[in-house]
C-alpha positions in Angstrom: -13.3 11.7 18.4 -12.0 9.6 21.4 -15.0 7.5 21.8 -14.3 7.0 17.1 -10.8 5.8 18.3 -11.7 3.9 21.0 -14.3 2.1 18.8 -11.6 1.1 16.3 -9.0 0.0 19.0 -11.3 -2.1 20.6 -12.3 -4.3 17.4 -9.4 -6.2 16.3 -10.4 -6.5 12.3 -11.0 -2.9 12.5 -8.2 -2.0 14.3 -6.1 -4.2 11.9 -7.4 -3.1 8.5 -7.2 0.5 9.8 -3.7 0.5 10.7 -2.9 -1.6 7.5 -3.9 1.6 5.7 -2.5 4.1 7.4 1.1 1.7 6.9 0.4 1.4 3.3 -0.5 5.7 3.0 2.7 6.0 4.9 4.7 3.4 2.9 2.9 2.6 -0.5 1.8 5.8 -1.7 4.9 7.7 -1.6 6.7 5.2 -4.3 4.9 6.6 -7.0 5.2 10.6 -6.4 8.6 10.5 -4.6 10.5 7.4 -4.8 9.9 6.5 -8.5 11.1 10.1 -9.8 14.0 10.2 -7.4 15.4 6.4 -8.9 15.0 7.8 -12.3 16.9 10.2 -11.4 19.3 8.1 -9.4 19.7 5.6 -12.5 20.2 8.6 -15.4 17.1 7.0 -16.6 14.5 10.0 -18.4 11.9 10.8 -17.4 9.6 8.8 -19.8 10.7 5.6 -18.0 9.8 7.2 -14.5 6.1 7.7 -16.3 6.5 4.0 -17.7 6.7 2.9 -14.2 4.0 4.9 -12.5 2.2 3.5 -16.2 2.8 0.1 -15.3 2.0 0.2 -11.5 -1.3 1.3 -12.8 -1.8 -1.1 -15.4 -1.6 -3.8 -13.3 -4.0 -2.4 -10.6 -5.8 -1.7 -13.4 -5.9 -5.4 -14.5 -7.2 -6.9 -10.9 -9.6 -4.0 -10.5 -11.7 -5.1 -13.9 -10.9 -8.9 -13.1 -12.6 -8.0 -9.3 -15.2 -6.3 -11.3 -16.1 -8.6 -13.6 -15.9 -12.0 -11.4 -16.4 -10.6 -7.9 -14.1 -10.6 -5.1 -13.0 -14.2 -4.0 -13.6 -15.2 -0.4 -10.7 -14.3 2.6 -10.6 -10.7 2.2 -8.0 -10.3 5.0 -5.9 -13.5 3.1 -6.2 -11.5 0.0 -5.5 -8.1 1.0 -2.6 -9.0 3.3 -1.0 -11.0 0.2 -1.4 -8.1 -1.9 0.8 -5.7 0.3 3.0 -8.8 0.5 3.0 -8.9 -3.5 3.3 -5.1 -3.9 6.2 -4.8 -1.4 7.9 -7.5 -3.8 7.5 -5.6 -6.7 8.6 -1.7 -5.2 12.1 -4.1 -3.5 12.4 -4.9 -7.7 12.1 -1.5 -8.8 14.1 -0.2 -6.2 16.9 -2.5 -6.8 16.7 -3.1 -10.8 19.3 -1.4 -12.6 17.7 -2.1 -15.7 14.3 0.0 -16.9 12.7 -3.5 -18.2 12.9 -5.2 -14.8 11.9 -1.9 -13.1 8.7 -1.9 -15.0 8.0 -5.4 -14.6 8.5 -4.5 -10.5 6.0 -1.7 -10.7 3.5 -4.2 -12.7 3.9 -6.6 -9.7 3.3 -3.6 -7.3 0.4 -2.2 -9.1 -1.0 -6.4 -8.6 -0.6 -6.2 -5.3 -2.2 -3.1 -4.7 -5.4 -3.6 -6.1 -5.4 -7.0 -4.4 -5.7 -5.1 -1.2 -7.6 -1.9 -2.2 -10.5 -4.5 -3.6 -10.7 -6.1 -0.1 -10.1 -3.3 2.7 -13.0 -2.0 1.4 -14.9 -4.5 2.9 -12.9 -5.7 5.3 -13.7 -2.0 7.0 -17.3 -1.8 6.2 -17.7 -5.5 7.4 -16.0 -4.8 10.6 -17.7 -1.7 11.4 -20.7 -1.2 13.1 -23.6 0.1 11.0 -24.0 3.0 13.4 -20.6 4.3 13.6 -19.9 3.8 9.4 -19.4 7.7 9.0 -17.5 7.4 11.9 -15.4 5.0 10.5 -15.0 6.3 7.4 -13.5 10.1 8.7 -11.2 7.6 10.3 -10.0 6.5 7.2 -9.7 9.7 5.6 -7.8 10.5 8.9 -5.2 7.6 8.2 -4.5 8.6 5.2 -3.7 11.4 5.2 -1.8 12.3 8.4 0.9 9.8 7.8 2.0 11.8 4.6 2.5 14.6 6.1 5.2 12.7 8.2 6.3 10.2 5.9 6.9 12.4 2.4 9.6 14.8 4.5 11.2 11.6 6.1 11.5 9.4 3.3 12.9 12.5 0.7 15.7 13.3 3.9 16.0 9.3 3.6 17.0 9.4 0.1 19.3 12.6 0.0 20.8 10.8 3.0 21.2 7.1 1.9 19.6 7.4 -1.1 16.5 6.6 -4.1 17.0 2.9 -3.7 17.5 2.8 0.2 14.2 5.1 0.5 12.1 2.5 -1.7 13.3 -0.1 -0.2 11.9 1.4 3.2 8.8 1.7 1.5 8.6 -2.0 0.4 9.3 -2.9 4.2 6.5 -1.2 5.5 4.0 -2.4 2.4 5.1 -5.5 3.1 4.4 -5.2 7.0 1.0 -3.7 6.5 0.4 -7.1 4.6 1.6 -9.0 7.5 -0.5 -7.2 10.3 -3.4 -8.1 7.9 -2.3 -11.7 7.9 -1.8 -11.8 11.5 -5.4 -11.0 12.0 -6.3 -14.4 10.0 -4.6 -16.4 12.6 -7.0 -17.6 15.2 -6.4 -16.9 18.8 -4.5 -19.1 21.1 
């Protein structure tokens, strides 16, 4: 295990599109299961429209995925994925924010965009940046952060909202999307 971790510190790209997802499992993931049901909740709005949301953040990852599929993934995966986070953190700040259901669902349109922008490019952004012995390797890393971040970040973020509340939890969540997308786009920038 060391001498997996030490392998994906010591590549930059790796090291980059590795924590990237372990930000957006930490930040991105929860809106959907926790945050979304909690600003329903927080708005009086029913619990159709908190399905209308999850809906439309699905929709439009739905609509890049078969546009990716069809066409092929454009060239820059790091420029694409990191403007993705950047797009999807705009879109969870709108549905945190929106008072009104309509603009809420638009948000979570926007976010589901920005999502699939970067889930059709880690992909191989990781398997590029990995070497083709260690690709197991690399991918138990994944699994690893994903899924260990929830365990710290559902807890947090729920204590965030009872404290502060729905919208100051999502709004936490955009943040860190939006960073993830940003230590993606920090990569791109050649060193000095």
């Amino acid at each position: 295990m060391a001498d997996d971790l030490g392998l994906a510190w010591g590549a930059p790209t790796l090291r980059a599109a590795l924590g990237s997802v372990s930000l957006v499992a930490t930040f991105l993931l929860p809106v959907s299961s926790l945050c979304v049901p909690l600003l329903a909740r927080a708005h009086g709005w029913s619990a159709v429209t908190g399905g209308v949301l999850v809906g439309a953040t699905v929709a439009g990852a739905l609509s890049v995925t078969l546009l990716v599929a069809r066409r092929g993934a454009s060239g820059q995966p790091m420029l694409v994925a990191g403007s993705g986070l950047l797009v999807a953190g705009s879109g969870i700040l709108g549905v945190a924010w929106s008072p009104w259901e309509g603009v809420a669902v638009v948000g979570a349109l926007v976010q589901g965009v920005g999502t699939a922008l970067f889930t059709s490019r880690v992909g191989p952004i990781l398997l590029g940046s990995a070497p083709r012995t260690h690709l197991a390797r690399v991918q138990s890393l994944l699994v690893l952060v994903q899924a260990a971040p929830l365990v710290v970040a559902m807890p947090l973020l729920g204590s965030l909202a009872a404290w502060a509340g729905a919208g100051a939890a999502t709004t936490t969540c955009a943040a860190g999307t939006a960073a993830a997308g940003v230590l993606l786009l920090q990569q791109r920038r050649p060193a000095s």
